[in-house]
C-alpha atoms as an extended CHARMM CRD file, in Angstrom:
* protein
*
       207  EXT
         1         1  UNK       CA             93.5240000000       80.0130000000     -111.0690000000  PROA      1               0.0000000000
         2         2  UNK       CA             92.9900000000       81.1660000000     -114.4660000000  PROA      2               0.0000000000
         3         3  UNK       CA             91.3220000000       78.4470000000     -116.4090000000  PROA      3               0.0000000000
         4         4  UNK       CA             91.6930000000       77.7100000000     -120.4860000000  PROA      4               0.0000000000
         5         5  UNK       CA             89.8810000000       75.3960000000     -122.4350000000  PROA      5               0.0000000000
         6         6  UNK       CA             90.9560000000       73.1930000000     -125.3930000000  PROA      6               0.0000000000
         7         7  UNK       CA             88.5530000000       72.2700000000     -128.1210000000  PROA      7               0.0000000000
         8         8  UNK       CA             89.8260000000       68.9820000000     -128.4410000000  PROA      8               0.0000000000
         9         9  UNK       CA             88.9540000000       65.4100000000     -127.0900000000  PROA      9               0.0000000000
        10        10  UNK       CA             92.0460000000       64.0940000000     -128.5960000000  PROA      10              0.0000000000
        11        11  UNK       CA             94.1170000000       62.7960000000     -125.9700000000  PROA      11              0.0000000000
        12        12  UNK       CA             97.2600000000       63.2040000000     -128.2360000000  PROA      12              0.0000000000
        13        13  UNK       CA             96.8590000000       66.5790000000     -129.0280000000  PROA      13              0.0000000000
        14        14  UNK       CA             95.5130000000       67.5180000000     -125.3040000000  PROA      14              0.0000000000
        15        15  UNK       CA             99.4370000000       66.4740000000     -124.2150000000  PROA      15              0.0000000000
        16        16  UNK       CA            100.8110000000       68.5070000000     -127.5790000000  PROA      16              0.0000000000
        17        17  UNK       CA             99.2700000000       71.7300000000     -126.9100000000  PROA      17              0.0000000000
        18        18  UNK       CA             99.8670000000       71.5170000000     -123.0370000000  PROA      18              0.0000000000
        19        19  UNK       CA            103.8180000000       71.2360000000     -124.1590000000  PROA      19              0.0000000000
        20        20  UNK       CA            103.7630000000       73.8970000000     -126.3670000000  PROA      20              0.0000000000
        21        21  UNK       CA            101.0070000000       76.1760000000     -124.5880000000  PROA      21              0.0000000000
        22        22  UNK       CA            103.0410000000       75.9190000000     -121.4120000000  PROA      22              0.0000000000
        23        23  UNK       CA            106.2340000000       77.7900000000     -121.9280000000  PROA      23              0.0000000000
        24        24  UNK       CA            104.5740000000       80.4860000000     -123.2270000000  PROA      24              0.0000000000
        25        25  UNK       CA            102.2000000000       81.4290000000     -120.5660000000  PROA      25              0.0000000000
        26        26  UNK       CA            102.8760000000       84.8310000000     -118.5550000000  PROA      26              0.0000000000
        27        27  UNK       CA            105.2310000000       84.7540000000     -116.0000000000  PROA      27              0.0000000000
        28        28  UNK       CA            103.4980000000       84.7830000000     -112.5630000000  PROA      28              0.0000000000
        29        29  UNK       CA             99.6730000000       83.2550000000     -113.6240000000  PROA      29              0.0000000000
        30        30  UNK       CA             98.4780000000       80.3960000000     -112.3550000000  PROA      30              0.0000000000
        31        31  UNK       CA             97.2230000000       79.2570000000     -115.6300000000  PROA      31              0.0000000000
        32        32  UNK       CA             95.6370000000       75.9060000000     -115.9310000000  PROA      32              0.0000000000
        33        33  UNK       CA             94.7620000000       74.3150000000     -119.3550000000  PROA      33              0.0000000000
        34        34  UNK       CA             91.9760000000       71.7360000000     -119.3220000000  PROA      34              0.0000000000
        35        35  UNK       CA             90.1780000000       69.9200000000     -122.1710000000  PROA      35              0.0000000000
        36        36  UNK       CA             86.9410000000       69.8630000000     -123.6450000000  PROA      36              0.0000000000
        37        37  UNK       CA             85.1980000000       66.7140000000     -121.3430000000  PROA      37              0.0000000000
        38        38  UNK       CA             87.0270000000       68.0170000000     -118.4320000000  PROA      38              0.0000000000
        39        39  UNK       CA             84.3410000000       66.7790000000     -115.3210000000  PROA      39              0.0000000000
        40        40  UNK       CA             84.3170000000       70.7000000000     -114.0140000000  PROA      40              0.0000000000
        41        41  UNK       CA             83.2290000000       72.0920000000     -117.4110000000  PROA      41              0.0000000000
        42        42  UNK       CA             79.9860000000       72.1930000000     -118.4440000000  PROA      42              0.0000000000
        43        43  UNK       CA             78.7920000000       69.5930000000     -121.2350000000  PROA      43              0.0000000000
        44        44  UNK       CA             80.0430000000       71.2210000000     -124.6070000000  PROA      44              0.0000000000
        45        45  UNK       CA             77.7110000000       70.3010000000     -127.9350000000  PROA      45              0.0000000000
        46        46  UNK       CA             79.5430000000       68.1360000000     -130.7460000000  PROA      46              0.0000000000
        47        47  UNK       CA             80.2670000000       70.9690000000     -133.4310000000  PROA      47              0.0000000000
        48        48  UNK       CA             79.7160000000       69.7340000000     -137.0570000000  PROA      48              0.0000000000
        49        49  UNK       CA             82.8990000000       71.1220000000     -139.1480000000  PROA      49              0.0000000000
        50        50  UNK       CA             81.2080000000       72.5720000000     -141.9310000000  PROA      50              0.0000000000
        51        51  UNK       CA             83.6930000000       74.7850000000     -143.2350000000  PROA      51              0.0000000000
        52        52  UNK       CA             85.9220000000       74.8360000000     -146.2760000000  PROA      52              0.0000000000
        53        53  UNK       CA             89.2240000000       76.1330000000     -144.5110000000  PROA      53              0.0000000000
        54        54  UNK       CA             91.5540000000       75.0760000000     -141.8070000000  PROA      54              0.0000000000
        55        55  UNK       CA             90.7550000000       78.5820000000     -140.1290000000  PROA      55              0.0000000000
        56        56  UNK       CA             87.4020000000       78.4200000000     -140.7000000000  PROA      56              0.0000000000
        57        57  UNK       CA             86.8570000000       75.5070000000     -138.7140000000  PROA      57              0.0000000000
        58        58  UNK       CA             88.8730000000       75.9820000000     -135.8430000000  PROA      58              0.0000000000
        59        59  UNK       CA             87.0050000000       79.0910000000     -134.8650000000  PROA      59              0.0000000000
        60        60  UNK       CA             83.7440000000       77.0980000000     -135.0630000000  PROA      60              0.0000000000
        61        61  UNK       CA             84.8140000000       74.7090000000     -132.4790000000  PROA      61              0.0000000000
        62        62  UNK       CA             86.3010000000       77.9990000000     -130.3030000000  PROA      62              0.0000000000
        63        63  UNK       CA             83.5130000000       79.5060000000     -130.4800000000  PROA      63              0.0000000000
        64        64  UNK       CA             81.4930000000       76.9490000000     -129.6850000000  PROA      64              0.0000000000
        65        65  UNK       CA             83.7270000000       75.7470000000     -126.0540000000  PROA      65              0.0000000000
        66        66  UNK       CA             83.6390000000       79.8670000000     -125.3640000000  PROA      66              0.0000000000
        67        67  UNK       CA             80.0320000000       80.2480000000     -125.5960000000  PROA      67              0.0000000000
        68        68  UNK       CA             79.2120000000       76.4860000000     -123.4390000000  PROA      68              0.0000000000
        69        69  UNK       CA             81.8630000000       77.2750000000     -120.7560000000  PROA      69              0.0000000000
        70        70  UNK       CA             82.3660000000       80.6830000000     -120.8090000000  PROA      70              0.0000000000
        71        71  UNK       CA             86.1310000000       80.5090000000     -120.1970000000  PROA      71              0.0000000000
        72        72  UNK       CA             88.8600000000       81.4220000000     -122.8040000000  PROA      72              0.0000000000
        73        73  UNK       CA             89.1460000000       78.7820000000     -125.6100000000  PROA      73              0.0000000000
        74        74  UNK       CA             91.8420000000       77.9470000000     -128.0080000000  PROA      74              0.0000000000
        75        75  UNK       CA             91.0630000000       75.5800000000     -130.8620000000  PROA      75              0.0000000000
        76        76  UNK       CA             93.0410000000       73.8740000000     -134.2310000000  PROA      76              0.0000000000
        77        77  UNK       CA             92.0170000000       72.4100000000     -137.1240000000  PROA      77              0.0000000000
        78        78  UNK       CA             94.8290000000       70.5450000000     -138.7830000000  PROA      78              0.0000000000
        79        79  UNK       CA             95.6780000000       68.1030000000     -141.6320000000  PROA      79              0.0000000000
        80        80  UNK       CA             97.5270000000       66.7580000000     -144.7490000000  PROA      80              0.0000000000
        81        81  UNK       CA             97.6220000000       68.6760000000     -147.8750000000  PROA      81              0.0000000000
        82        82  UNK       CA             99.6080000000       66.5420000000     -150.9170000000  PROA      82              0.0000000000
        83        83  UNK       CA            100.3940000000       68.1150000000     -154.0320000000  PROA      83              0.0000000000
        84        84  UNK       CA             99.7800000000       65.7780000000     -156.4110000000  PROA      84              0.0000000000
        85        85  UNK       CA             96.0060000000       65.2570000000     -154.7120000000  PROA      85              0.0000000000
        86        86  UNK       CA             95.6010000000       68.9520000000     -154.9720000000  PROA      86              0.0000000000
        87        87  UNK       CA             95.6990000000       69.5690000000     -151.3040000000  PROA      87              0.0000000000
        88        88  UNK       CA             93.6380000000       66.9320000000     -150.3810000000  PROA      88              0.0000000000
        89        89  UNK       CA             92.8890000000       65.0510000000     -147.8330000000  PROA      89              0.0000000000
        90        90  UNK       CA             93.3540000000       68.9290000000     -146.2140000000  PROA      90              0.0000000000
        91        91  UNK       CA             90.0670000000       69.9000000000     -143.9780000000  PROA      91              0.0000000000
        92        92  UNK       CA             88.8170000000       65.9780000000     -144.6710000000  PROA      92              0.0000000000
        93        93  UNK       CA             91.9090000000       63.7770000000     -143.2080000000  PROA      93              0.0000000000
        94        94  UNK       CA             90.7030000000       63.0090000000     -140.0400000000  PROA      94              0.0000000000
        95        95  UNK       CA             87.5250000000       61.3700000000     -142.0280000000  PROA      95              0.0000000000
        96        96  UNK       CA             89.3610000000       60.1970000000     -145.4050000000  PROA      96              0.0000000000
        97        97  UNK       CA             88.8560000000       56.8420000000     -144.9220000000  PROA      97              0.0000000000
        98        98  UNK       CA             84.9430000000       57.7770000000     -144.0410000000  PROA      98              0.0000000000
        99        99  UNK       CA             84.8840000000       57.4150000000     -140.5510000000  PROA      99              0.0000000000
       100       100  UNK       CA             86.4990000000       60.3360000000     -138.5670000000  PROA      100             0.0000000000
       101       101  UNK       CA             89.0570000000       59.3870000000     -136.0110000000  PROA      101             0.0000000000
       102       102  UNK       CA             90.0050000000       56.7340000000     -138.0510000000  PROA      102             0.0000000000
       103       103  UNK       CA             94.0290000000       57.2710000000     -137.9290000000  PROA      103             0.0000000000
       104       104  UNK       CA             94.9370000000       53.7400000000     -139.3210000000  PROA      104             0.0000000000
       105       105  UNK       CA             92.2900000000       53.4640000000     -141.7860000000  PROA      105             0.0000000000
       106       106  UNK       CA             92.8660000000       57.2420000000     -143.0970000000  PROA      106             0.0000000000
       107       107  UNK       CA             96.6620000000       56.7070000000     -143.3240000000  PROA      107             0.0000000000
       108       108  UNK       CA             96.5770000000       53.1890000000     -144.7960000000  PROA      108             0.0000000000
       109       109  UNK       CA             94.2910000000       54.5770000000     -147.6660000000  PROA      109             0.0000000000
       110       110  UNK       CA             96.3710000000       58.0980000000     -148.2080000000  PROA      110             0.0000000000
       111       111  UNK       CA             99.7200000000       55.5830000000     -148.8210000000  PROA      111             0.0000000000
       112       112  UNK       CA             97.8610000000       53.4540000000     -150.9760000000  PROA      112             0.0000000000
       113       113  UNK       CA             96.5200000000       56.5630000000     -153.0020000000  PROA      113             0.0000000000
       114       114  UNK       CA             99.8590000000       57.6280000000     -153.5610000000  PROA      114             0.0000000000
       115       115  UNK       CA            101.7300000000       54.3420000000     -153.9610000000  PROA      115             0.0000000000
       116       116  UNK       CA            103.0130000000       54.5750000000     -157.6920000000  PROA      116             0.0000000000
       117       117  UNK       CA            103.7310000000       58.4340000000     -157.5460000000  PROA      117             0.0000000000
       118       118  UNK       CA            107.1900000000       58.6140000000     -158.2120000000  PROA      118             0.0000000000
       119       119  UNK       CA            109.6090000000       60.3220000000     -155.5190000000  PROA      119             0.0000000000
       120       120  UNK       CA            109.9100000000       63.7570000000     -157.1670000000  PROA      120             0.0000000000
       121       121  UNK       CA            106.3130000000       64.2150000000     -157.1180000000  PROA      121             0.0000000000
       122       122  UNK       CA            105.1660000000       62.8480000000     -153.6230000000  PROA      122             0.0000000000
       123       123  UNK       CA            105.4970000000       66.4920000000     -151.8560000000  PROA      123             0.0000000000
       124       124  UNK       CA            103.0400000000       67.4160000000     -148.9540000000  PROA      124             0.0000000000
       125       125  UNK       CA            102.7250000000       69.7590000000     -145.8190000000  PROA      125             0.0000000000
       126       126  UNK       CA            101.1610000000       69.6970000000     -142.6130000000  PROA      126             0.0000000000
       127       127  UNK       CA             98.7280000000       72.5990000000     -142.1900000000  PROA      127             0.0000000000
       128       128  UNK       CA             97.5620000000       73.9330000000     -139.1790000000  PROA      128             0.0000000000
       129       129  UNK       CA             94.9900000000       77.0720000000     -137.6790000000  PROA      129             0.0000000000
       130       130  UNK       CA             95.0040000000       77.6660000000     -134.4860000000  PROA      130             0.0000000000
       131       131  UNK       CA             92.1880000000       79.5480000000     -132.7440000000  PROA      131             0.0000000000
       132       132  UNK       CA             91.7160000000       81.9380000000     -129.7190000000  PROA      132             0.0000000000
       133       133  UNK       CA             88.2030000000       82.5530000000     -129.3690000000  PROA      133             0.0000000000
       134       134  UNK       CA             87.2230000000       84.7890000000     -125.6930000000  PROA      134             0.0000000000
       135       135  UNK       CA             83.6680000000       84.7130000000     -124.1270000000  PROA      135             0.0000000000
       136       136  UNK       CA             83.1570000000       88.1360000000     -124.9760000000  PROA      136             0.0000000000
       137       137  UNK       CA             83.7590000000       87.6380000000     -128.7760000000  PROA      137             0.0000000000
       138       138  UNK       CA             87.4240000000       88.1830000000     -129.2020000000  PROA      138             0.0000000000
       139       139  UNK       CA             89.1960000000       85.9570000000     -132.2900000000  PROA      139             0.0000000000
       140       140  UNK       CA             92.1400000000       85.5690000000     -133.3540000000  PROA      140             0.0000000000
       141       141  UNK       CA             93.9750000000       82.9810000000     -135.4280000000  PROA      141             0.0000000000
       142       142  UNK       CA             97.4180000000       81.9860000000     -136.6480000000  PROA      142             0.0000000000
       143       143  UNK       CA             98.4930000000       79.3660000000     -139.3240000000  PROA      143             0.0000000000
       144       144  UNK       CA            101.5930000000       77.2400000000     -138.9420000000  PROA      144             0.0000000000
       145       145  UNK       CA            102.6770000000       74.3390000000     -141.8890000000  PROA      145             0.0000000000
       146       146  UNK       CA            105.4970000000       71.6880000000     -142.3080000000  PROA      146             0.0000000000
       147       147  UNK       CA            106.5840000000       70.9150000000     -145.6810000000  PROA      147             0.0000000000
       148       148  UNK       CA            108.5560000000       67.3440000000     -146.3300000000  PROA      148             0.0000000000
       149       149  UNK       CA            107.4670000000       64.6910000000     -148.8650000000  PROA      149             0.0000000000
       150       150  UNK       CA            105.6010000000       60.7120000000     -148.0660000000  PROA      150             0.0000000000
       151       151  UNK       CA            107.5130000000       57.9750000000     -147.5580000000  PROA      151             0.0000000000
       152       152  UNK       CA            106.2620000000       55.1150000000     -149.3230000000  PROA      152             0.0000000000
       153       153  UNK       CA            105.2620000000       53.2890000000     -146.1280000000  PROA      153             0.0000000000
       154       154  UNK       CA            104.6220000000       54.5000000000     -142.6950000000  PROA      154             0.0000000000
       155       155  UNK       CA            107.4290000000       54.8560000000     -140.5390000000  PROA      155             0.0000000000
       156       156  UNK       CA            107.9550000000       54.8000000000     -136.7950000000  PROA      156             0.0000000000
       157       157  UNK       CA            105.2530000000       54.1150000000     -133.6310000000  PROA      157             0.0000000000
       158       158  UNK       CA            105.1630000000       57.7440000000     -132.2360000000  PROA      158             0.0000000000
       159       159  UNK       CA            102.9270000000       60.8300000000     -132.8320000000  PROA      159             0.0000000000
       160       160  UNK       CA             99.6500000000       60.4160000000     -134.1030000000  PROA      160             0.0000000000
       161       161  UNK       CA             97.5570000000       60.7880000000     -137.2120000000  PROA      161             0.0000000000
       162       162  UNK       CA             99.7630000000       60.7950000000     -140.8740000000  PROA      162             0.0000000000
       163       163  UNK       CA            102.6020000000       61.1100000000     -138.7080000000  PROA      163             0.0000000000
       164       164  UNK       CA            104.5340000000       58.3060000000     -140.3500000000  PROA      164             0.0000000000
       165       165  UNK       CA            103.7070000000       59.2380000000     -143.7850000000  PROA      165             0.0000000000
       166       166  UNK       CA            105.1780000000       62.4320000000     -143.5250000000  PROA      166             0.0000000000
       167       167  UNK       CA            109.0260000000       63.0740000000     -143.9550000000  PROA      167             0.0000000000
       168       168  UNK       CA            109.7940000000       66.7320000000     -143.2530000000  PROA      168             0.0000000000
       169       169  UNK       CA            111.8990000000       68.4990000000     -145.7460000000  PROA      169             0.0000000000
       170       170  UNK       CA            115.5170000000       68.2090000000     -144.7740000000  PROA      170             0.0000000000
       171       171  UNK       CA            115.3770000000       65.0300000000     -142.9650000000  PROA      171             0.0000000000
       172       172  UNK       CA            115.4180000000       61.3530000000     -143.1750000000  PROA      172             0.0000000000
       173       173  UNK       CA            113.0750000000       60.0590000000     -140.3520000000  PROA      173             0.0000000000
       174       174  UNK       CA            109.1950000000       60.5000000000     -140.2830000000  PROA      174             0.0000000000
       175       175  UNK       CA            107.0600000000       62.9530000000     -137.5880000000  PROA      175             0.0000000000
       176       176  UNK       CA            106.6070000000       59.5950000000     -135.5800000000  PROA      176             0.0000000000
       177       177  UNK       CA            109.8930000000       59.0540000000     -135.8130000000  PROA      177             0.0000000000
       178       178  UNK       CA            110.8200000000       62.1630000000     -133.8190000000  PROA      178             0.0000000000
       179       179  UNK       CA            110.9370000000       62.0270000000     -130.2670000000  PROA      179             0.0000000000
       180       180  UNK       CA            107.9190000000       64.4050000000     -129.0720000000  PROA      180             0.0000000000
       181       181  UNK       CA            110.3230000000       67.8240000000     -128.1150000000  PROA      181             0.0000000000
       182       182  UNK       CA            111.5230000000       67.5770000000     -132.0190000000  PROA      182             0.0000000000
       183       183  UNK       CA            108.3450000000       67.0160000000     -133.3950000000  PROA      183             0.0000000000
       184       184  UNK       CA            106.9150000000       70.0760000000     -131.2620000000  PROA      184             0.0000000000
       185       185  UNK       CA            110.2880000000       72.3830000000     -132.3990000000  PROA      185             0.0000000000
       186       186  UNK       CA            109.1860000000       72.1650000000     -135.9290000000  PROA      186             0.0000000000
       187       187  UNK       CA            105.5470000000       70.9170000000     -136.3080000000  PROA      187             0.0000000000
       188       188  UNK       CA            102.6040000000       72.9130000000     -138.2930000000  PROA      188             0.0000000000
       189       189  UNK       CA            100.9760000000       73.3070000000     -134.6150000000  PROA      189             0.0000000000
       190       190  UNK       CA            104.1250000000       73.4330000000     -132.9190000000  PROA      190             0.0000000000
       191       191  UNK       CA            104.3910000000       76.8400000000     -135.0640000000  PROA      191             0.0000000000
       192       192  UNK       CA            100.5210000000       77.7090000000     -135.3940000000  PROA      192             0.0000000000
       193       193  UNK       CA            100.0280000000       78.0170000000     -131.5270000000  PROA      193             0.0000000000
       194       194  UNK       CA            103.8800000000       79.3190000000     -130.4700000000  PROA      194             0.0000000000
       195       195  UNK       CA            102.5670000000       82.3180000000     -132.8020000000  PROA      195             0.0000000000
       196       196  UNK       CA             98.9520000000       82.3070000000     -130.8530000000  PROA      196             0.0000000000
       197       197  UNK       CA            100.9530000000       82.3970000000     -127.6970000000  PROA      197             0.0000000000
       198       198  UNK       CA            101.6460000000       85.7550000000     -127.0380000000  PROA      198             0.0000000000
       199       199  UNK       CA             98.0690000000       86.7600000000     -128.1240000000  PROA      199             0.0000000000
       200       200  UNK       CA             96.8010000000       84.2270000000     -125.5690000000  PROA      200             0.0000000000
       201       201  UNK       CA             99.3610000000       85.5620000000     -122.8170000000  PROA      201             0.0000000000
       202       202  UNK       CA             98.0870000000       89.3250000000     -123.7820000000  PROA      202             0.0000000000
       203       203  UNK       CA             94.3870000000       88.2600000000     -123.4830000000  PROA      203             0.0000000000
       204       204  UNK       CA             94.7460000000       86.0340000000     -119.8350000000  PROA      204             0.0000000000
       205       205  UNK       CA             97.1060000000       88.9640000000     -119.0190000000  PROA      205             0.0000000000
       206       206  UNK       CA             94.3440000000       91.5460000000     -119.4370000000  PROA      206             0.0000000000
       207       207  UNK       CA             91.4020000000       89.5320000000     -117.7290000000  PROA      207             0.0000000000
C-alpha cells in the first residue's frame, strides 16, 4: 500500500480530490489517499498561511504534512478572485468574513459587496494551486482557474464555499448547481490537480 496524504481537513474537498486524484493514479498501485487527521498519521501542526499567492501557500501546508508524516503530500490553496474587487477576496476568502471556515458568512458578505455592480462588470474566476511536496524535498505545483461571472444571489444547495455565487462562463446554473462529476470536469481544482496528476503518478511510480 502506497500511502498519500492530503493537506486538508475539509471534508468537502477530502471527497473532491479523492474523485479527481483517483483516475489518475498508475495502473497497478495500490494507492491509498488519506487526509490530514487520518488516526494512523502522526499529529500534523496547524500551518499559519502567511503567503501572498495561491502557490505560495499551498506548498507551505505540503511541506508541512511531508515533513510531520513523512509520506508524499499534495496540497491546494484555492479561492475567489472578482474583477471589480481587484482580485480580492483571492488568498483571504476562506476568512473574508473574519473568521476562516466561515462559508455562509464569507459568501453572504462577498454578494452583498457586489450587490449594485451592474451585470457587465460582475466577472470573477476560481483560482486554484495545487501542490506536490515529497519527504525528500521534491515540489512541484500546477495552477488551474474557472472564469464565469456572480449571480446576484446564491444559487443551488451543492458544492461548497462561493459555489453558488459563481456562474461559469458559458452557462446558466451556478458551481452548486452542478451535479459533483460536472463541477469536477471543469473546476479550477478539477484542472489544477488533473495537471498534478501525472507528476504525482511519476513520483509514487518511482518510489
Amino acid at each position: 500500500m502506497t500511502r498519500v496524504v492530503l493537506a486538508t481537513r475539509n471534508a468537502h474537498k477530502v471527497g473532491e480530490l479523492r474523485a479527481i486524484l483517483a483516475p489518475h493514479l498508475p495502473a497497478g498501485l495500490d494507492v491509498e489517499l488519506l487526509a490530514v487527521g487520518d488516526p494512523s498519521l502522526p499529529e500534523v501542526p496547524e500551518v499559519v498561511e502567511s503567503e501572498v499567492s495561491f502557490a505560495g501557500n499551498a506548498l507551505l501546508k505540503a511541506r508541512a504534512v511531508a515533513r510531520a508524516t513523512g509520506l508524499v503530500a499534495v496540497a491546494d490553496d484555492s479561492g475567489i478572485a472578482v474583477d471589480v474587487l481587484g482580485g480580492a477576496p483571492g488568498i483571504f476568502s476562506a476568512r473574508w468574513a473574519g473568521r476562516h471556515g466561515d462559508d455562509a458568512a464569507n459568501l453572504a458578505l462577498l454578494l452583498a459587496q457586489v450587490a449594485d455592480v451592474p451585470d457587465a462588470h460582475r466577472g470573477a474566476a476560481f483560482v486554484c494551486a495545487a501542490a506536490l511536496v515529497t519527504p525528500d524535498g521534491h515540489e512541484h505545483v500546477e495552477l488551474g482557474e474557472l472564469r464565469g461571472h456572480l449571480a446576484r444571489q446564491a444559487r443551488g444547495d451543492g458544492g461548497f464555499g462561493y459555489d453558488p455565487a459563481l456562474v461559469p462562463d458559458g452557462l446558466q446554473v451556478s458551481c452548486a448547481e452542478l451535479a459533483p462529476e460536472q463541477k469536477d470536469a471543469i473546476s479550477h481544482r478539477g484542472q489544477a490537480f488533473r495537471a498534478l496528476a501525472p507528476e504525482l503518478a511519476r513520483v509514487l511510480s518511482r518510489a
